[in-house]
C-alpha positions in Angstrom: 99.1 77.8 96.8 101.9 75.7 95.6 99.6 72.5 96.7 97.3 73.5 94.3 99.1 73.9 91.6 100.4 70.4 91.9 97.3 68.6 92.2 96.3 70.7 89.2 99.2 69.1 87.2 98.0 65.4 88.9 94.5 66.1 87.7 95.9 67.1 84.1 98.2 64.5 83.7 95.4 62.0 84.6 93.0 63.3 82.4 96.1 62.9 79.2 97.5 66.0 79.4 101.3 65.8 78.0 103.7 67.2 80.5 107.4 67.4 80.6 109.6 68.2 83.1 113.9 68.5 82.8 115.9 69.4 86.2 117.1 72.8 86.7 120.6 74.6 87.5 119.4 75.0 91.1 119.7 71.7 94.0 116.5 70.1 93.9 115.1 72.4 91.0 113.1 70.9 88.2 111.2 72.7 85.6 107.7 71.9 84.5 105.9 72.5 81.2 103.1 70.9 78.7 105.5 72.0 75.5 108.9 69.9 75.7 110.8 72.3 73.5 110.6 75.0 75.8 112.4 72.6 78.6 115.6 72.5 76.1 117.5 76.2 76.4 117.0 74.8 80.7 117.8 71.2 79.9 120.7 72.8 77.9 121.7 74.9 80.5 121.5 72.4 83.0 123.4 70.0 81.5 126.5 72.4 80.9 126.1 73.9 84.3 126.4 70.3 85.6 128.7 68.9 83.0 126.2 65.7 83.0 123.8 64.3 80.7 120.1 65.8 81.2 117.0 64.2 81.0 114.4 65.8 79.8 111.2 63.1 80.8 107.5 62.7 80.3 105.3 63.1 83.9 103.0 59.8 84.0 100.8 58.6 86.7 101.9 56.9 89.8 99.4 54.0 89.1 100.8 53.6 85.2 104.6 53.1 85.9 105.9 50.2 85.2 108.9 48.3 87.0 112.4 50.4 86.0 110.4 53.6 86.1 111.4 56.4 88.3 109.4 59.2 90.6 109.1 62.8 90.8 108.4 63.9 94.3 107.8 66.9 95.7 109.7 66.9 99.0 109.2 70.6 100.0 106.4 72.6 99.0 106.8 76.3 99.9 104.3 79.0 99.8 103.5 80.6 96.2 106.3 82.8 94.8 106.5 86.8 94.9 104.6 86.4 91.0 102.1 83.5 92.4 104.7 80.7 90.8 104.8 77.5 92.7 107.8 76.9 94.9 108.4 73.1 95.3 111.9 71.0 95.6 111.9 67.9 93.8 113.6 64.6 94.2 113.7 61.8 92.0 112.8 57.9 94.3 113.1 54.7 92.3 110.1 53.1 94.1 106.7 54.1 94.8 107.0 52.8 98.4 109.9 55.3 98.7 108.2 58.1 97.1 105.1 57.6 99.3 107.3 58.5 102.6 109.4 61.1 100.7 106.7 63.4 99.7 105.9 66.5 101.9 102.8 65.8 103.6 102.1 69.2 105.6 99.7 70.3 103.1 97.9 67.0 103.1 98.7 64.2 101.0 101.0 65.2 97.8 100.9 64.1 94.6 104.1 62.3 92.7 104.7 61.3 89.7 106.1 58.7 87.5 108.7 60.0 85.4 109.7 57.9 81.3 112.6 59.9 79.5 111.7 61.2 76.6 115.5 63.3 75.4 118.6 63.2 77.0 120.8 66.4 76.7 124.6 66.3 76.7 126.6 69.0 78.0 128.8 70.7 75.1 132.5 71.7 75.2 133.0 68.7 77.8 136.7 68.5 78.8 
């Protein structure tokens, strides 16, 4: 379940783990993985599709942001994918207050994340 897998990535993140994450093509999309060059052909992608600048960021704890740091909350958590891939939309809060209320709670309690930027990706051939 899709729950799971995201209190799996609290629990890894917690225990040190290095995970990145970059937004996706898709509305509310963002792309998870524990090897930052992977994330670049999406952040890449992204970034031309959108014809913005890309950030590809570093998932921290909630309780180790510090003030100017964003969140990454999970706002809709959907039921496992046709190959058992989590199905979650995301959405980026500037407070943890904000992200406490955001989060999707039908599952029980969610876990978000603080977000630092790591690389930012500029669209090419920008006209």
């Amino acid at each position: 379940m899709s729950i799971d897998w995201l209190n799996d990535l609290e629990r890894d993140i917690d225990n040190g783990k290095e995970i990145f994450a970059c937004p996706g093509v898709g509305r509310n999309q963002w792309v998870v993985s524990d090897v930052m060059e992977e994330l670049l052909k999406t952040a890449k992608r992204s970034a031309g599709h959108k014809k913005l600048p890309v950030n590809i960021v570093r998932l921290i704890s909630r309780h180790d942001t510090i003030s100017g740091d964003l969140f990454l909350v999970p706002t809709k958590i959907g039921d496992p994918g046709p190959r058992g891939e989590a199905q979650v939309e995301w959405s980026t809060v500037e407070t943890k207050e904000a992200s406490e209320m955001m989060r999707d709670v039908r599952h029980g309690p969610s876990p978000f994340f603080g977000m630092q930027v790591e690389q930012t990706i500029e669209p090419e051939n920008v006209e």
